[in-house]
C-alpha atoms as one frame of an Amber mdcrd trajectory, in Angstrom:
protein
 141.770  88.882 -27.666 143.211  86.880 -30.345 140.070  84.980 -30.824 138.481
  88.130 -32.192 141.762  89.169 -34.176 141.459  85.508 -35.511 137.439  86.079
 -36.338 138.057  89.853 -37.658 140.917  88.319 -39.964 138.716  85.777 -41.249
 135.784  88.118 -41.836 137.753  90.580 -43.335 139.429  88.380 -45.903 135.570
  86.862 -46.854 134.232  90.296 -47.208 137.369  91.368 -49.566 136.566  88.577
 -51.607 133.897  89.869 -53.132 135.667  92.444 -54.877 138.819  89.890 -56.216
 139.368  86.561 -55.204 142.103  85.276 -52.874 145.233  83.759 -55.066 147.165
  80.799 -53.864 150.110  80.576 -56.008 151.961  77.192 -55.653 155.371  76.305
 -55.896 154.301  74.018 -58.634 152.899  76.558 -61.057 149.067  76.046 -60.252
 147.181  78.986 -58.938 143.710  78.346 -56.574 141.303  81.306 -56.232 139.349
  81.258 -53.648 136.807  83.382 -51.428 138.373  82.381 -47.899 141.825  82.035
 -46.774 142.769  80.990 -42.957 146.578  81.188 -42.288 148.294  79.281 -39.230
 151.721  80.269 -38.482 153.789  77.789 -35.945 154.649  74.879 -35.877 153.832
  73.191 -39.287 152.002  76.379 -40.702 149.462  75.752 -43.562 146.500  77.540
 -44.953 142.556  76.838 -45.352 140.843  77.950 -48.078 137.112  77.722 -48.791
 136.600  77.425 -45.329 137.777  77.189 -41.809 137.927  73.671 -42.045 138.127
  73.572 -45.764 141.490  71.643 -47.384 144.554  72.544 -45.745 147.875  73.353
 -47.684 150.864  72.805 -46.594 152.949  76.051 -46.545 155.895  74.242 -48.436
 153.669  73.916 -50.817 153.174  77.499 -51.399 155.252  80.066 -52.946 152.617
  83.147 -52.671 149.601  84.100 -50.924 147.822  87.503 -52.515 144.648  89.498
 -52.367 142.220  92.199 -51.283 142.090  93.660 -47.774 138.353  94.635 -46.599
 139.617  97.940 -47.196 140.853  97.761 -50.403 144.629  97.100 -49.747 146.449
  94.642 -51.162 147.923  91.975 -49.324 151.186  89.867 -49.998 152.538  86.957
 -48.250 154.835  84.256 -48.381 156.756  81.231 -46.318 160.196  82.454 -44.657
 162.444  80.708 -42.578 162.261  82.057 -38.968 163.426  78.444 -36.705 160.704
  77.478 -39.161 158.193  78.239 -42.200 156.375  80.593 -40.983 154.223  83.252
 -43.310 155.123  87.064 -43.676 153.535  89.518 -44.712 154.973  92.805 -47.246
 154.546  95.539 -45.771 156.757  98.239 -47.791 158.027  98.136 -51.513 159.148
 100.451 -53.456 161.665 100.344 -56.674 164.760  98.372 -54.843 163.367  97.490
 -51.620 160.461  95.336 -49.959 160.126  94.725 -46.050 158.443  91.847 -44.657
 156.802  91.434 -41.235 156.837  88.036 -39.853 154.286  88.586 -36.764 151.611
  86.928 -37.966 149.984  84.475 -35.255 146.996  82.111 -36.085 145.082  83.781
 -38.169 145.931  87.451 -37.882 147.284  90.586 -40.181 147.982  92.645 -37.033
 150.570  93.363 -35.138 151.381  91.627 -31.213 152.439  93.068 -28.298 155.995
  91.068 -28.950 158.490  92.768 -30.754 158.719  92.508 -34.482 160.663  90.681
 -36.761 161.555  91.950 -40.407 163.455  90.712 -43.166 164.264  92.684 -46.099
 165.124  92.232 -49.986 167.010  94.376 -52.245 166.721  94.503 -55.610 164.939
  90.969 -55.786 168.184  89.202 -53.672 167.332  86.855 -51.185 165.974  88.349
 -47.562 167.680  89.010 -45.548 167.475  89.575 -41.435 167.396  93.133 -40.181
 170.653  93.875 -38.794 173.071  96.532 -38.742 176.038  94.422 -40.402 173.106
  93.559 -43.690 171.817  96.588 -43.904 175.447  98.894 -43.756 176.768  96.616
 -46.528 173.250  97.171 -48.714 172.752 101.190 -48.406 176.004 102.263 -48.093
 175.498 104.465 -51.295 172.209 105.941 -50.010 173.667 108.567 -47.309 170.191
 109.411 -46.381 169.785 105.641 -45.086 173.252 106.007 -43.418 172.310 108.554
 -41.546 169.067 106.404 -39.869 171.730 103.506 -39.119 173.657 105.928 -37.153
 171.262 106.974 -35.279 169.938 103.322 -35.004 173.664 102.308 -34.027 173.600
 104.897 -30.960 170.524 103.199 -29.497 172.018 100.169 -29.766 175.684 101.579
 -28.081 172.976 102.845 -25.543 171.450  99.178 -24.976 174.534  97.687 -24.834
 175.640 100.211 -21.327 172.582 100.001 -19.573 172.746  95.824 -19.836 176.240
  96.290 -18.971 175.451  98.537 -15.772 171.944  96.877 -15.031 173.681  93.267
 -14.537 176.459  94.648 -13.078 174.291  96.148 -10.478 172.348  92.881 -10.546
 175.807  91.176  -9.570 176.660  92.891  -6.568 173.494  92.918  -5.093 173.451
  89.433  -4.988 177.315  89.034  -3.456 176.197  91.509  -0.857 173.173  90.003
  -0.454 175.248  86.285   0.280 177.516  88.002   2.252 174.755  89.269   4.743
 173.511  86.344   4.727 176.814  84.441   6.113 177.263  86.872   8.020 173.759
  86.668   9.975 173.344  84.273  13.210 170.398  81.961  12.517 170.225  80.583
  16.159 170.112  85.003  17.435 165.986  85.342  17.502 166.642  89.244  17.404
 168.560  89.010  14.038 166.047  89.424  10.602 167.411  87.828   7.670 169.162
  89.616   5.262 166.922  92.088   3.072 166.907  92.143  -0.718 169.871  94.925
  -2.264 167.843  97.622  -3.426 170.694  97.251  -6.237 169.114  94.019  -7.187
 165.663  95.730  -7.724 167.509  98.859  -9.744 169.377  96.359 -11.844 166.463
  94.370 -12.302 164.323  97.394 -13.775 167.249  98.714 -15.936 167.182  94.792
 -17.655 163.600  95.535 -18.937 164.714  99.491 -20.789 166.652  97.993 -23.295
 164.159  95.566 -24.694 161.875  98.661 -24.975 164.598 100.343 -26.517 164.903
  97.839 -29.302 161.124  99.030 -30.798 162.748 102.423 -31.559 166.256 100.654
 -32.882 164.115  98.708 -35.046 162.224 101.572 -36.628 165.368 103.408 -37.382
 166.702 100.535 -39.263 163.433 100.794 -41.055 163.241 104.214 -41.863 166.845
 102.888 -43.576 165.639 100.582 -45.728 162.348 102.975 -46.646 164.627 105.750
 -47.668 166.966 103.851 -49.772 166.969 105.471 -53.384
């Protein structure tokens, strides 16, 4: 599967350059156009252009990468700091606010089945991570977006009790399940060992509902920042 994202990316941003070119804008003023564009993010990220094995650029070097989508939609992206360099892509902007996206594997504009990470700017500041703490100092004036962190905050009160409870249960399924097993005779042929607490398995489950939780948490926080006037 991500070979063909990778191959659909590259396509796409060959076809789109017939109808603009693909701008490189470095960090030292110079600007290359191109027709092709390959971007890696990982470890030591860089771009192609030409090419697929055309010259590589460092993504230090780089300040912006822009152009046209084969749809017709612009595309922005440039290096954050995520544990490293890494490229990320605009998604939203509007008069005080852009969003970025930074879930860009090799080669792709679309999104993984990993959750996403997004950093915000406001009014042209530095980004900034999404969290609640950023984001209730940086729309406090917009009660609109104060009303999505609420409801973001109660999804995130809601994550917090079912980790609670789920390792809790997790806990005491494995001291009962220690204590059966001390308490078994290994040398009686007629004694089983001791089973697996079905609270391990329920605690278990309950771990996973909180990272799916976190999609919708996320969102709210966006809705946030999109709303903010």
């Amino acid at each position: 599967m991500r070979i063909l994202s990778v191959a659909l990316f590259l396509f796409s941003l060959v076809v789109s350059a017939q109808n603009g070119p693909i701008n490189i804008h470095l960090k030292s003023g110079r600007v290359i156009s191109t027709q092709y564009a390959y971007l890696y993010s990982g470890f030591n990220s860089y771009l192609r252009i030409h090419e697929r094995k055309g010259e590589r650029i460092s993504i230090g070097q780089v300040h912006h990468v822009e152009g046209t989508d084969q749809k017709g939609n612009y595309r922005y992206f440039l290096p954050v700091f995520w544990g490293n360099e890494v490229w990320a892509e605009r998604v939203f902007t509007s008069d005080r606010i852009e969003i970025y996206q930074t879930d860009i594997l090799t080669g792709t504009m679309t999104a993984t089945l990993r959750s996403k990470s997004n950093l915000y700017s406001k009014d042209g500041g530095s980004l900034q991570p999404l969290k609640l703490r950023n984001l209730k100092k940086d729309l406090a004036d917009c009660p609109a977006s104060m009303e999505y962190l609420k409801k973001g905050k109660k999804i995130s009160t809601t994550q917090t009790v079912i980790y609670v409870t789920s390792y809790s249960l997790i806990l005491a399924g494995i001291v009962s399940f220690a204590n059966d097993a001390s308490a078994a005779n290994p040398g009686d042929p007629e004694t089983s060992g001791p089973s697996i607490p079905p609270t391990i398995i329920i605690g278990a489950v309950g771990a996973w509902i909180p990272f799916i939780m976190g999609n919708a948490k996320r969102e709210k926080y966006l809705e946030a920042l999109r709303a903010y006037e």
